[in-house]
N, CA, C and O atoms as a printed pandas DataFrame, in Angstrom:
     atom_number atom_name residue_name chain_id  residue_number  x_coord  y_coord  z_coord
0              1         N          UNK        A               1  240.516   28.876  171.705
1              2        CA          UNK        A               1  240.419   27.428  171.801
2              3         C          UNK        A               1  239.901   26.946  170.455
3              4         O          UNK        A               1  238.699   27.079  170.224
4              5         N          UNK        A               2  240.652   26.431  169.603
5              6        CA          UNK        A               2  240.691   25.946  168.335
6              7         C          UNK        A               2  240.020   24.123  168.800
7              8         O          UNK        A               2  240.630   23.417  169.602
8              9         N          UNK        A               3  238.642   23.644  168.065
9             10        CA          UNK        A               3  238.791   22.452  168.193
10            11         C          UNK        A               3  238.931   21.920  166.280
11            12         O          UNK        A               3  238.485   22.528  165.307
12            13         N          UNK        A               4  239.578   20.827  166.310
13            14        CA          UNK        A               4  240.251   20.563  164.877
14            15         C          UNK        A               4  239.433   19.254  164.282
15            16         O          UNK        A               4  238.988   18.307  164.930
16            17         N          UNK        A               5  239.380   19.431  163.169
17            18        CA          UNK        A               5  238.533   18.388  162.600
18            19         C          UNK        A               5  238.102   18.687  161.029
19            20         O          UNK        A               5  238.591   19.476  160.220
20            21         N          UNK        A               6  237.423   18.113  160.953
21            22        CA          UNK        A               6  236.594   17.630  159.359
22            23         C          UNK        A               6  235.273   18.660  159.469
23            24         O          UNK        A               6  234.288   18.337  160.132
24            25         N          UNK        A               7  235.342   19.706  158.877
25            26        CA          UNK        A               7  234.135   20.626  158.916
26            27         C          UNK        A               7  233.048   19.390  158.459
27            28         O          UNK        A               7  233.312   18.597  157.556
28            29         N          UNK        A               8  231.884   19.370  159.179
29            30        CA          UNK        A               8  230.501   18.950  158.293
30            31         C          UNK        A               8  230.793   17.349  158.968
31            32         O          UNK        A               8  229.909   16.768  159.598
32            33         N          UNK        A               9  231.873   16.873  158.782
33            34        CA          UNK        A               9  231.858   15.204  159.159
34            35         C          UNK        A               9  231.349   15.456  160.645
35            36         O          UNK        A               9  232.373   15.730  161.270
36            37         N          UNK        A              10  230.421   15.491  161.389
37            38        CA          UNK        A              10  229.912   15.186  162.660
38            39         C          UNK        A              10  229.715   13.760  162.611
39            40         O          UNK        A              10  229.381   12.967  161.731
40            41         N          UNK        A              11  230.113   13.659  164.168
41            42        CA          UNK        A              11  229.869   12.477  164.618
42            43         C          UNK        A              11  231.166   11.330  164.029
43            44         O          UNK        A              11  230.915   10.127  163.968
44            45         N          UNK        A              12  232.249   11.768  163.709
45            46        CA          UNK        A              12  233.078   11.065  163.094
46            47         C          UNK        A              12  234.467   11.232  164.637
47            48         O          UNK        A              12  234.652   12.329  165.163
48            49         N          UNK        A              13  234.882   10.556  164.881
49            50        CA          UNK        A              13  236.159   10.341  165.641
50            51         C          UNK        A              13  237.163   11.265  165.529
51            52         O          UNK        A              13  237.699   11.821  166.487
52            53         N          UNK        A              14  237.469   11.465  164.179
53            54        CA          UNK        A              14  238.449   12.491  163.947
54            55         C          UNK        A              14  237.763   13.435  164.009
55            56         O          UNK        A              14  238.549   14.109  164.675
56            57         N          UNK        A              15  236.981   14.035  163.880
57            58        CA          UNK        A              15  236.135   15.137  164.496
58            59         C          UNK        A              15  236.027   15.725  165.821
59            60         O          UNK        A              15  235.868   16.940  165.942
60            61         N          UNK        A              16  236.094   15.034  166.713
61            62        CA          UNK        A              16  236.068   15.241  167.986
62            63         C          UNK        A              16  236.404   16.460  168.812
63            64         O          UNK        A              16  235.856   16.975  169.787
64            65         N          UNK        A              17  237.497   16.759  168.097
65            66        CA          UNK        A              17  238.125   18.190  168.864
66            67         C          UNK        A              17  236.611   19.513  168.521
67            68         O          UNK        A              17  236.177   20.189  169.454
68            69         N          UNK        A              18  236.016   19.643  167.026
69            70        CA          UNK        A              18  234.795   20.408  167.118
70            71         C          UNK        A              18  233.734   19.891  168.115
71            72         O          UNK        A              18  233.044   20.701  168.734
72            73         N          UNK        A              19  233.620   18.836  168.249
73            74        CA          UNK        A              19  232.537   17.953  169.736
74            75         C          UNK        A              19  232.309   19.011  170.756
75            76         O          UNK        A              19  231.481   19.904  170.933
76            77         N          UNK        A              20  233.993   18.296  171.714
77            78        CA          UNK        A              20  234.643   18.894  172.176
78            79         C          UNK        A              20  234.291   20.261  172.710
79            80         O          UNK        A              20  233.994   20.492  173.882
80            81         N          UNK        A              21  234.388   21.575  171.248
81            82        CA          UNK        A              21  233.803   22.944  171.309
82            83         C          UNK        A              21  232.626   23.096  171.419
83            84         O          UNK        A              21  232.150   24.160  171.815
84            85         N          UNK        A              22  231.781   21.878  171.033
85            86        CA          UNK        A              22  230.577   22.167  171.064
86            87         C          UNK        A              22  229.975   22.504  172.572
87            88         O          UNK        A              22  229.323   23.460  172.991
88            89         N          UNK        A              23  230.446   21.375  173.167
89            90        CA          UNK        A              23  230.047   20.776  174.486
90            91         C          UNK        A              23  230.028   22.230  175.543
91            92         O          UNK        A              23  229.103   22.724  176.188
92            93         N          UNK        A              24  231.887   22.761  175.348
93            94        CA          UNK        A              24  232.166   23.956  175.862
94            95         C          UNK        A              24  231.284   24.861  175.468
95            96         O          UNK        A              24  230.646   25.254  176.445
96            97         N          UNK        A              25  230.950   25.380  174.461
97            98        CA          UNK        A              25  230.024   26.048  174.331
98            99         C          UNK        A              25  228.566   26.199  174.890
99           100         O          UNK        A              25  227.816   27.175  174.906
100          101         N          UNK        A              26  228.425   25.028  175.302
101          102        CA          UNK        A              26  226.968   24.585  175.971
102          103         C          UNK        A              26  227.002   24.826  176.953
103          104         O          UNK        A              26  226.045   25.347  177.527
104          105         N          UNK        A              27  228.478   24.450  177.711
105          106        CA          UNK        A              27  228.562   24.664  179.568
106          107         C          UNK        A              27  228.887   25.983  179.824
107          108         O          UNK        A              27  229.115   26.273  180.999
108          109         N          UNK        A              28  228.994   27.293  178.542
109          110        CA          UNK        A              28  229.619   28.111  178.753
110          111         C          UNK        A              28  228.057   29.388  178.699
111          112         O          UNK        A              28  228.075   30.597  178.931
112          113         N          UNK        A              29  227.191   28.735  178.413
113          114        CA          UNK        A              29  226.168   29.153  177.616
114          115         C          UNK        A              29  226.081   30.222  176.747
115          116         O          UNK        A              29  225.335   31.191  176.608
116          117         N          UNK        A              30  227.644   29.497  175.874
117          118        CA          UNK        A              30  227.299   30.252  174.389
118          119         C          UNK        A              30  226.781   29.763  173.302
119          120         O          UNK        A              30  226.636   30.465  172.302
120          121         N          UNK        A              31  226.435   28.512  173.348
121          122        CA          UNK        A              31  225.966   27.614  172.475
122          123         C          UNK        A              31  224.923   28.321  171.077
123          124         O          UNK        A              31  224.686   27.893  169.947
124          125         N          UNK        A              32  224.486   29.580  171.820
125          126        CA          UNK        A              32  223.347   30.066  170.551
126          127         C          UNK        A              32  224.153   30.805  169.743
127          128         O          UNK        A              32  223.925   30.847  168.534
128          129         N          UNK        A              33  225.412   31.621  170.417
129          130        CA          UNK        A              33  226.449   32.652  170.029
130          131         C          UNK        A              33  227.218   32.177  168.581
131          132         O          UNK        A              33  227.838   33.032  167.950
132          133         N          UNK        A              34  227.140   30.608  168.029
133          134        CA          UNK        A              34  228.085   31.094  166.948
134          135         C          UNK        A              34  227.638   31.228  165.950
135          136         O          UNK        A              34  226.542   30.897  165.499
136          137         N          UNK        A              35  228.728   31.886  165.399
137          138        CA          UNK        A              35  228.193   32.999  163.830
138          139         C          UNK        A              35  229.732   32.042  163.075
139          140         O          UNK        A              35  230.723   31.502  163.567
140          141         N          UNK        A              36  229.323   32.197  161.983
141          142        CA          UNK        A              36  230.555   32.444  160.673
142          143         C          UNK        A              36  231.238   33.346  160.644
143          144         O          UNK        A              36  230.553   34.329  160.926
144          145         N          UNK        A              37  232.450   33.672  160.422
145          146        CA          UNK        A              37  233.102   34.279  160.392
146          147         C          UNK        A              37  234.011   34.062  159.276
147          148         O          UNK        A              37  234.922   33.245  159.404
148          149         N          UNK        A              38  233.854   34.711  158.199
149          150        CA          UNK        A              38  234.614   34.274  156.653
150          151         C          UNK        A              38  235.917   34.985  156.963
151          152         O          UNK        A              38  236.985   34.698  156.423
152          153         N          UNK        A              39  235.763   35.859  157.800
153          154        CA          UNK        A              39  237.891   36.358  157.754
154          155         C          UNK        A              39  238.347   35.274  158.073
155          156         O          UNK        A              39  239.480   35.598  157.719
156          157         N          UNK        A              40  238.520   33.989  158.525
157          158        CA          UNK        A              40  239.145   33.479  158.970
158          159         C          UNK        A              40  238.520   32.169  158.856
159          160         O          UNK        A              40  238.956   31.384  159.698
160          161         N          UNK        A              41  237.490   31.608  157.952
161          162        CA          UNK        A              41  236.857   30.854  157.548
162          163         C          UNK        A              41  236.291   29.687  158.430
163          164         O          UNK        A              41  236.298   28.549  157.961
164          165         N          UNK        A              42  235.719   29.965  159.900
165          166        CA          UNK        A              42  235.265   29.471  160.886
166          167         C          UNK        A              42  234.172   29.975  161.663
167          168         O          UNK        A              42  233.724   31.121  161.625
168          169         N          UNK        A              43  233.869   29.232  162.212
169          170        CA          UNK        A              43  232.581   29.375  163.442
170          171         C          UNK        A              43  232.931   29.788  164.562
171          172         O          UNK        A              43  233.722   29.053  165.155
172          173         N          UNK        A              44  232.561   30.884  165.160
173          174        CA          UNK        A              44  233.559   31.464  166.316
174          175         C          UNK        A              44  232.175   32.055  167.742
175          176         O          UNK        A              44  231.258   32.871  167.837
176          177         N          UNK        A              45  232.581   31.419  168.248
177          178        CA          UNK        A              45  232.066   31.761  169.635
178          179         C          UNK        A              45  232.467   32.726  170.538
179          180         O          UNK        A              45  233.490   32.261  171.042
180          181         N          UNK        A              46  232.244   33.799  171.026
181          182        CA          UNK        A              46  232.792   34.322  172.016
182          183         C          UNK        A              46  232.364   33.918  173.550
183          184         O          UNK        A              46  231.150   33.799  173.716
184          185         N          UNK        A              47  233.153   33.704  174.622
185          186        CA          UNK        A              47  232.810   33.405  176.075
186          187         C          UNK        A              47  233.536   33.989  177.003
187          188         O          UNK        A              47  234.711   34.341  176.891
188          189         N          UNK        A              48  232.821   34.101  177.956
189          190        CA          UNK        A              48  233.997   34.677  179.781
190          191         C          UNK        A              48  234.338   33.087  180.191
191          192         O          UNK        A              48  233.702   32.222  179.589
192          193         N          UNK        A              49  234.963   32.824  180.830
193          194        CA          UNK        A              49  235.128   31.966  182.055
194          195         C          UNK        A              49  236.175   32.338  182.935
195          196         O          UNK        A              49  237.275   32.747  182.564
196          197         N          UNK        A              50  235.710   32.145  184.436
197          198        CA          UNK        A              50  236.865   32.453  184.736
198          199         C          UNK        A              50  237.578   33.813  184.560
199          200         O          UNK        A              50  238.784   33.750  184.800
200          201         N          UNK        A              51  237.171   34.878  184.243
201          202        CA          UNK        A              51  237.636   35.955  184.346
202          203         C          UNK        A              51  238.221   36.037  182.764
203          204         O          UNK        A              51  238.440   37.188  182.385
204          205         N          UNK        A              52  238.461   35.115  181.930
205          206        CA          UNK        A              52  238.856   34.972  181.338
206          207         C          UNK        A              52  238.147   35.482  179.708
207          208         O          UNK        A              52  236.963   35.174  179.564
208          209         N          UNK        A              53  238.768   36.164  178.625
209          210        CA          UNK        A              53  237.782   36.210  177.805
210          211         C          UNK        A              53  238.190   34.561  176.648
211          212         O          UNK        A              53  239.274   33.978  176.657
212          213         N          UNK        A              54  237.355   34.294  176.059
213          214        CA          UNK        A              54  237.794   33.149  175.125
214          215         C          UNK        A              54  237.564   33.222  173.818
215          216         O          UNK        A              54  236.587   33.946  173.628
216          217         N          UNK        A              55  238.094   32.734  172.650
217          218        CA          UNK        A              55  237.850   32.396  171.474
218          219         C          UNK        A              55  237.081   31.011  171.063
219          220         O          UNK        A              55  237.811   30.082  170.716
220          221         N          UNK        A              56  236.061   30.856  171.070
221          222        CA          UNK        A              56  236.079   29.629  170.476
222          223         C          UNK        A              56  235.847   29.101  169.039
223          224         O          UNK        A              56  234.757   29.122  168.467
224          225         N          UNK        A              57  236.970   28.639  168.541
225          226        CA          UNK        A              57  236.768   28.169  166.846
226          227         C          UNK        A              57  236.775   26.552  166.290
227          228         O          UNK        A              57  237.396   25.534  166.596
228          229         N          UNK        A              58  235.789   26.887  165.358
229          230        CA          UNK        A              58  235.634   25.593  164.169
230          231         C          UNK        A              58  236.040   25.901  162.818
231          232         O          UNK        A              58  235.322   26.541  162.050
232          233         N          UNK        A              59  237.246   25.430  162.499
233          234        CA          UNK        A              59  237.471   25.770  161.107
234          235         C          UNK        A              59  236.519   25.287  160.351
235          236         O          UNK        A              59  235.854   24.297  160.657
236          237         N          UNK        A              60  236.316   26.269  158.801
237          238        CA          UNK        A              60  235.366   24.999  158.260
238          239         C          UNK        A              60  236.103   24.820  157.184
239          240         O          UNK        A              60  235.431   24.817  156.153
240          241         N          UNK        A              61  237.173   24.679  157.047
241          242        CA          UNK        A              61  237.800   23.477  156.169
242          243         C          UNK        A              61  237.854   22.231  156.609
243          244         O          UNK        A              61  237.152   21.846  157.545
244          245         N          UNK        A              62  238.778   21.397  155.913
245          246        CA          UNK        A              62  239.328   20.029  156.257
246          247         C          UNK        A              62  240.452   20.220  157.264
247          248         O          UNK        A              62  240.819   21.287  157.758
248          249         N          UNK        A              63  240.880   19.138  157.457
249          250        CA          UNK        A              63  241.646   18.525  158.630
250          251         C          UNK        A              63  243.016   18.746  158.381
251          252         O          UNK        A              63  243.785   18.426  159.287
252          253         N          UNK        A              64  243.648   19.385  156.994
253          254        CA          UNK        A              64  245.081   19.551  156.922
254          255         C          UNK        A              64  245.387   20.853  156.565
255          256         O          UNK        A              64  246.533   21.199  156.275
256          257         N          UNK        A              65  243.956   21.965  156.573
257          258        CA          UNK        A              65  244.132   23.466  156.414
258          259         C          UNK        A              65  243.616   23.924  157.375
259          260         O          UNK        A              65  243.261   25.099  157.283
260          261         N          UNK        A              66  243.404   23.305  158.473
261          262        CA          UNK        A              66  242.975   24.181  159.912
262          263         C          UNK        A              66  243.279   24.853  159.880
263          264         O          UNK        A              66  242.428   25.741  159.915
264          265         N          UNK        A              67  244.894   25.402  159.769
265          266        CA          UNK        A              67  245.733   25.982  160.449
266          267         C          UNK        A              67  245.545   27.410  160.112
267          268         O          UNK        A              67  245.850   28.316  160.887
268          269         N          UNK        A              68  244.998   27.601  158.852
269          270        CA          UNK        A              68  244.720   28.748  157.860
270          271         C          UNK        A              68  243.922   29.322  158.868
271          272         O          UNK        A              68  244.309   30.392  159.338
272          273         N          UNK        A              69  242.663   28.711  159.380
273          274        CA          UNK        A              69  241.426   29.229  160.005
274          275         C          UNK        A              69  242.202   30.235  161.152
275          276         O          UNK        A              69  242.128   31.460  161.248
276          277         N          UNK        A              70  243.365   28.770  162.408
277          278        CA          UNK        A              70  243.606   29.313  163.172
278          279         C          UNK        A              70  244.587   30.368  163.594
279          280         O          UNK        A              70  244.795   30.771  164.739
280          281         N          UNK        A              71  245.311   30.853  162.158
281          282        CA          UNK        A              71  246.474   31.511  162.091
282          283         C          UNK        A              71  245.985   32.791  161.363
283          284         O          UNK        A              71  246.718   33.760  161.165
284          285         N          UNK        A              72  244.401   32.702  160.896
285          286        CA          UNK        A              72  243.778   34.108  160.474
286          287         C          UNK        A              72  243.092   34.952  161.985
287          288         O          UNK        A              72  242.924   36.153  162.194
288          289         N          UNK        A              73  242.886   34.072  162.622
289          290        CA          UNK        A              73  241.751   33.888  163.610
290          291         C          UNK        A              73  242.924   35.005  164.610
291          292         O          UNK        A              73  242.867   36.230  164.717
292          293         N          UNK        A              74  243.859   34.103  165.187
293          294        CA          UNK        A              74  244.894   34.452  165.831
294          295         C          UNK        A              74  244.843   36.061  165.578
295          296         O          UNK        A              74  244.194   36.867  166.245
296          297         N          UNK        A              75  245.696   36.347  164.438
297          298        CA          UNK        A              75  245.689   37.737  163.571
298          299         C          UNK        A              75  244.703   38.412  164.402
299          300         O          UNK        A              75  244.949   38.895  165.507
300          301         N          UNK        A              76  243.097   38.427  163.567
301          302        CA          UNK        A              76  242.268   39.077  163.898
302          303         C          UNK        A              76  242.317   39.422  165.493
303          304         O          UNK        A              76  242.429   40.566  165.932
304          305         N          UNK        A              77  242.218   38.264  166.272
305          306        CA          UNK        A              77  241.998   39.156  167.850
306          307         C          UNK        A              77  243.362   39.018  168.337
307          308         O          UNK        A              77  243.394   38.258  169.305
308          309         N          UNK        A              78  244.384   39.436  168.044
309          310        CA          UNK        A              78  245.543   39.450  168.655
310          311         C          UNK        A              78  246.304   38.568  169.648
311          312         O          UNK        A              78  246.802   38.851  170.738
312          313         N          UNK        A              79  246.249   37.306  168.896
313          314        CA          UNK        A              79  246.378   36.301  169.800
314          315         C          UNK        A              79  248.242   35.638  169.490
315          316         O          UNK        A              79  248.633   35.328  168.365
316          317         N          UNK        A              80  248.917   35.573  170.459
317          318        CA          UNK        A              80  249.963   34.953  169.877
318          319         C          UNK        A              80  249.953   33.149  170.003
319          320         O          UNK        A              80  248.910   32.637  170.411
320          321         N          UNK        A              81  251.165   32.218  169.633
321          322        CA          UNK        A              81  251.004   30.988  169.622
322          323         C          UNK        A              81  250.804   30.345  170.888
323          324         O          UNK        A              81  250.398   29.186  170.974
324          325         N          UNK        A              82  251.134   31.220  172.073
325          326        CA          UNK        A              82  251.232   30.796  173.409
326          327         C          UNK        A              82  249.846   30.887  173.881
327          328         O          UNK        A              82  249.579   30.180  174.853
328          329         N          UNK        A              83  248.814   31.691  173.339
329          330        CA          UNK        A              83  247.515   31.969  173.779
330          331         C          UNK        A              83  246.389   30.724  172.991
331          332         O          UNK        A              83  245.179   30.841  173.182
332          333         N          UNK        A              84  246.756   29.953  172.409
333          334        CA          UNK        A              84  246.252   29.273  171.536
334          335         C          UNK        A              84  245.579   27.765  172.218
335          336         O          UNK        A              84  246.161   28.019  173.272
336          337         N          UNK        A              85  245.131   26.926  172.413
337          338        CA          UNK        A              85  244.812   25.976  172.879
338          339         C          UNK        A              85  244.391   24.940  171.707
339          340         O          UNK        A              85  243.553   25.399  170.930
340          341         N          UNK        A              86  244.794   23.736  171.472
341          342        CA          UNK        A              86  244.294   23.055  170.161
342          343         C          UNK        A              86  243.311   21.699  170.432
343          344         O          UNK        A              86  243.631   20.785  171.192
344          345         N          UNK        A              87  242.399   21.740  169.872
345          346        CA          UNK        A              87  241.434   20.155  171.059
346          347         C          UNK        A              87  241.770   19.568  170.125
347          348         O          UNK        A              87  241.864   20.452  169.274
348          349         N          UNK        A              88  242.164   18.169  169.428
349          350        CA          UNK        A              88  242.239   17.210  168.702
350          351         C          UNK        A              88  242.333   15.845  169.147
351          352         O          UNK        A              88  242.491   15.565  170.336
352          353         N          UNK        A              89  242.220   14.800  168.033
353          354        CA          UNK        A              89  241.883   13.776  168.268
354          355         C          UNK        A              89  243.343   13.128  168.149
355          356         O          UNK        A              89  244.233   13.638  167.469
356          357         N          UNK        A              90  243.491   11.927  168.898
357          358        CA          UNK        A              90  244.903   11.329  169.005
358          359         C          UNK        A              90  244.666    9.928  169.112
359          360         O          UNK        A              90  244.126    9.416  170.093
360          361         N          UNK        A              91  245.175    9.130  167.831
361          362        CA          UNK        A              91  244.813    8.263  167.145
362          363         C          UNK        A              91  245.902    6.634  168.760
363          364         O          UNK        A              91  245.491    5.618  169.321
364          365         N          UNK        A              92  247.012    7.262  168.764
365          366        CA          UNK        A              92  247.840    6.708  170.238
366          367         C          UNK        A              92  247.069    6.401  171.299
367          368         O          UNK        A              92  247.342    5.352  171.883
368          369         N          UNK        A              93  245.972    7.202  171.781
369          370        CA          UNK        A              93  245.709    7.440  173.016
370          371         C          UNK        A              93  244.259    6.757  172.585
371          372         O          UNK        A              93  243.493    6.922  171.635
372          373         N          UNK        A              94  244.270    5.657  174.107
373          374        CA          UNK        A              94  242.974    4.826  174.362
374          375         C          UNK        A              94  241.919    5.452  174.032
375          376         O          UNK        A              94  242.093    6.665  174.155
376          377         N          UNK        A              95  240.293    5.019  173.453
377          378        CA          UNK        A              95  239.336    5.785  173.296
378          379         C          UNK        A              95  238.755    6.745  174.919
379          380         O          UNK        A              95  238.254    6.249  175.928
380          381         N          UNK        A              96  239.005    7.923  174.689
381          382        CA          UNK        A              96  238.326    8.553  175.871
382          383         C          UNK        A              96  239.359    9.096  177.036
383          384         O          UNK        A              96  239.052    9.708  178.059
384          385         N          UNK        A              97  240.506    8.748  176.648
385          386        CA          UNK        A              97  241.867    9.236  177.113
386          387         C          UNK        A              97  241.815   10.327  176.864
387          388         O          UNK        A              97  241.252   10.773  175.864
388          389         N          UNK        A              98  242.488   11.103  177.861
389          390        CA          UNK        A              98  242.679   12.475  177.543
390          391         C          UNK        A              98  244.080   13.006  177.778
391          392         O          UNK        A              98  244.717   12.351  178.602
392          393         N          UNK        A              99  244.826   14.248  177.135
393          394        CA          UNK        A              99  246.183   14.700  177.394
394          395         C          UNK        A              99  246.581   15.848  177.365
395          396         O          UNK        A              99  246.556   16.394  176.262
396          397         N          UNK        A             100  247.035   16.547  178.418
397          398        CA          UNK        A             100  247.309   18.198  177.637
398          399         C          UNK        A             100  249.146   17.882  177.569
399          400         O          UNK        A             100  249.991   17.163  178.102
400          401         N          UNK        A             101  249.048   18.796  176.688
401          402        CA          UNK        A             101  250.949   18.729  175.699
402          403         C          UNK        A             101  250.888   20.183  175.467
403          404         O          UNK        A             101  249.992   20.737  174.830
404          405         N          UNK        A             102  252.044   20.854  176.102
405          406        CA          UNK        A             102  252.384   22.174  175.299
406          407         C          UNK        A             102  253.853   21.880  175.028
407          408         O          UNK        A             102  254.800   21.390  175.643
408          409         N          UNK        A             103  253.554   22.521  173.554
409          410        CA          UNK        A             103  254.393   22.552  172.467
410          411         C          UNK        A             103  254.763   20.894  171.747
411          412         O          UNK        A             103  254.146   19.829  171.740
412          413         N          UNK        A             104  255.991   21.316  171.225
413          414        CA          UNK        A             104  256.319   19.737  170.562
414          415         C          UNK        A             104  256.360   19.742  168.948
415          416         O          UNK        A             104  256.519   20.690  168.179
416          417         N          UNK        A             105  256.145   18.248  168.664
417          418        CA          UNK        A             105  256.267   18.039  167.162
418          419         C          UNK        A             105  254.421   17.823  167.271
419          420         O          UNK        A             105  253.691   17.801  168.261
420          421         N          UNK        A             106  254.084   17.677  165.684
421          422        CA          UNK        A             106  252.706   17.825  165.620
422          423         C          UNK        A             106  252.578   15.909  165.477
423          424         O          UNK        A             106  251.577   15.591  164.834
424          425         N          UNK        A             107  253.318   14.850  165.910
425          426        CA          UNK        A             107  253.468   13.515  165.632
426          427         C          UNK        A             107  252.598   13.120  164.949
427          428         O          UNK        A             107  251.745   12.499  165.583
428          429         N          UNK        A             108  252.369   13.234  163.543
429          430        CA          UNK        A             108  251.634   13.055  162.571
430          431         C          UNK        A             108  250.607   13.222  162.374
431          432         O          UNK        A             108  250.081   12.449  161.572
432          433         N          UNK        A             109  249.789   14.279  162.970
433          434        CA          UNK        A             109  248.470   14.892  162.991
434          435         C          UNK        A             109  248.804   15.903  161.887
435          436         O          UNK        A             109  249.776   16.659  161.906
436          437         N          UNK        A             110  247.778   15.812  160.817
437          438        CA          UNK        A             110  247.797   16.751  159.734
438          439         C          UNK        A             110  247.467   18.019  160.386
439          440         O          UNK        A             110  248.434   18.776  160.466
440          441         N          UNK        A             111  246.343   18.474  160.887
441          442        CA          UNK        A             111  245.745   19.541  161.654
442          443         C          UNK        A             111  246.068   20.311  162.595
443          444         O          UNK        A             111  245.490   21.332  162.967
444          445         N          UNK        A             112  247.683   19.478  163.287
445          446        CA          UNK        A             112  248.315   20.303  164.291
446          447         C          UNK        A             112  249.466   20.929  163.251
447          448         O          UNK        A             112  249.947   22.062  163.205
448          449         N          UNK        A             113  249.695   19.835  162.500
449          450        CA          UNK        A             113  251.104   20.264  161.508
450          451         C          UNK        A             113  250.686   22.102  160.476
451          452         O          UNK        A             113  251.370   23.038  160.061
452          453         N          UNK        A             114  249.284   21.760  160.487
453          454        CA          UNK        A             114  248.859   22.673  159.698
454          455         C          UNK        A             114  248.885   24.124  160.565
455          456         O          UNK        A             114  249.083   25.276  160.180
456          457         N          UNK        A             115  248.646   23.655  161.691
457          458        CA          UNK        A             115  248.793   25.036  162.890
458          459         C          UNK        A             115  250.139   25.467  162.653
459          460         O          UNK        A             115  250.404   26.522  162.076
460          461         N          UNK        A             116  251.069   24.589  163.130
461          462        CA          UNK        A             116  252.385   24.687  163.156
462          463         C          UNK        A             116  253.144   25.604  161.950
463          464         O          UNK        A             116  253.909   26.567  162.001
464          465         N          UNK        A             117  252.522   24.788  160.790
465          466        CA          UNK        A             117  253.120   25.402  159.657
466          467         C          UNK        A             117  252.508   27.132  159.843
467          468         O          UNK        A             117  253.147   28.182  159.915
468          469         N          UNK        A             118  251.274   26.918  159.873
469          470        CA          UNK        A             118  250.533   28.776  159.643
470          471         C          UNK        A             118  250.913   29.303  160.437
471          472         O          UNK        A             118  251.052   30.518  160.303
472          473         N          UNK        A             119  251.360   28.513  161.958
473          474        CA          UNK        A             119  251.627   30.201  162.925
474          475         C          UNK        A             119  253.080   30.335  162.874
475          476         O          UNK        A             119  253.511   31.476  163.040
476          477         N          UNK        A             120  254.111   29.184  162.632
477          478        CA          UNK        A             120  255.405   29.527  162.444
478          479         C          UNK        A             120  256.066   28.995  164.046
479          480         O          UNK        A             120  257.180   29.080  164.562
480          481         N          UNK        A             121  255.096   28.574  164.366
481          482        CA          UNK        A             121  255.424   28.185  165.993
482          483         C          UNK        A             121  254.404   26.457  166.486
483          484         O          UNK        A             121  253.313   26.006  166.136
484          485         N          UNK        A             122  255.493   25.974  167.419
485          486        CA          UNK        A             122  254.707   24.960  167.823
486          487         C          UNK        A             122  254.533   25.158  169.426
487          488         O          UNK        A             122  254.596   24.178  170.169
488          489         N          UNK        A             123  254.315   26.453  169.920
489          490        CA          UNK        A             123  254.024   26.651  170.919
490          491         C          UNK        A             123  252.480   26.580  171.836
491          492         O          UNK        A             123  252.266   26.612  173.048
492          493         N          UNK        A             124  251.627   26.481  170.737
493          494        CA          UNK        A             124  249.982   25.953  171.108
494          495         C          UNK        A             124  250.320   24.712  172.276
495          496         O          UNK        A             124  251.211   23.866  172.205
496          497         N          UNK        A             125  249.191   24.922  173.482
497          498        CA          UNK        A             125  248.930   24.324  174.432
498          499         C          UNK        A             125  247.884   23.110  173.536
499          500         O          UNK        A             125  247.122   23.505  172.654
500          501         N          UNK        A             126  247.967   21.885  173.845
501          502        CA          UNK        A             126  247.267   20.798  173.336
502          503         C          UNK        A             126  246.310   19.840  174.019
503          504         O          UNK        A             126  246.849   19.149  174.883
504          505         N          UNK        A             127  245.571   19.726  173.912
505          506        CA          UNK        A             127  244.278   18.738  174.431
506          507         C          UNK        A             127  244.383   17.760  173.608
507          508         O          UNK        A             127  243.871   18.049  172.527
508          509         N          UNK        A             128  244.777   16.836  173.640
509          510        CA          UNK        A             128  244.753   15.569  172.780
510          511         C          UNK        A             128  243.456   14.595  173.348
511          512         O          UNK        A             128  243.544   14.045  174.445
512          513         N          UNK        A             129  242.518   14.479  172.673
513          514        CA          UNK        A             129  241.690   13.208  173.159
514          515         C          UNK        A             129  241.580   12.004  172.318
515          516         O          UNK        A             129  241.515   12.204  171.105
516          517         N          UNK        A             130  241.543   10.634  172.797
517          518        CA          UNK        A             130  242.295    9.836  172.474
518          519         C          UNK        A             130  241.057    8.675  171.969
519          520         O          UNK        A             130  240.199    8.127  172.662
520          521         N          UNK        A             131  241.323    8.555  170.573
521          522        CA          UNK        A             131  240.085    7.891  169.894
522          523         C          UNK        A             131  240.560    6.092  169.337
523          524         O          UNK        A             131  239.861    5.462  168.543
524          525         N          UNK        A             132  241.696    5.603  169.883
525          526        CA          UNK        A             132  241.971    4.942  169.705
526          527         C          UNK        A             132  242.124    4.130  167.824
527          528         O          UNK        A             132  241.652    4.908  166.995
528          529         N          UNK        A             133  242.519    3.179  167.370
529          530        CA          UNK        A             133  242.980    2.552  166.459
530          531         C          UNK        A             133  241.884    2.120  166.080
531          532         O          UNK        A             133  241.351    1.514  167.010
532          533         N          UNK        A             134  241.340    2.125  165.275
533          534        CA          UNK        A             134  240.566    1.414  164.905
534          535         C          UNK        A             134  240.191   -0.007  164.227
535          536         O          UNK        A             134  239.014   -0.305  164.027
């Protein structure tokens, strides 16, 4: 679970998708768990839920080289594009709206385009949350 954003800009709108991870991380009680991780130049959480094991990442680049983070990240634990989940912010959608989208075009989100481009696939499952126009 990739959340996408502006490393360091907290508290910014377009940020949201790292929020987002944060939050999960808290309800997951991994919140103390993340470390850096320079292979792949992010903050990475590990969690169960659900039977489930999880990734959780913060790139710490900017908003149009995510994809680097999440297409190293991928690599490392053997993840393909279908296993991927992307939280981002969606400039369309009312403040506080929410949307899941699998696959598609990245409709002008630098940060999904950047996924897209690094994994070679636009098959990532999508969480769009919706921060409205400003």
């Amino acid at each position: 679970v990739a959340g996408l954003g502006n490393y360091g800009l907290w508290g910014t709108r377009h940020s949201v998708g790292m929020e987002v991870l944060d939050r999960l991380a808290r309800q997951l009680a991994v919140a103390e768990g993340w470390r850096v991780d320079k292979r792949c130049c992010a903050d990475v959480a590990l969690a169960t839920a659900h039977g489930l094991e999880l990734v959780l990442l913060k790139p710490r680049r900017f908003m149009n080289l995510n994809g680097l983070s999440v297409a190293s990240a991928a690599e490392i634990y053997s993840l393909g594009p279908e296993d991927i989940y992307l939280v981002h912010d969606d400039l369309d959608k009312a403040l506080g709206k929410v949307a899941i989208k699998l696959g598609g075009s990245a409709r002008g989100h630098n940060g999904v385009q950047s996924c897209i481009s690094a994994l070679h696939s636009s098959e990532m499952t999508r969480l769009r949350i919706g921060i409205g126009r400003p």
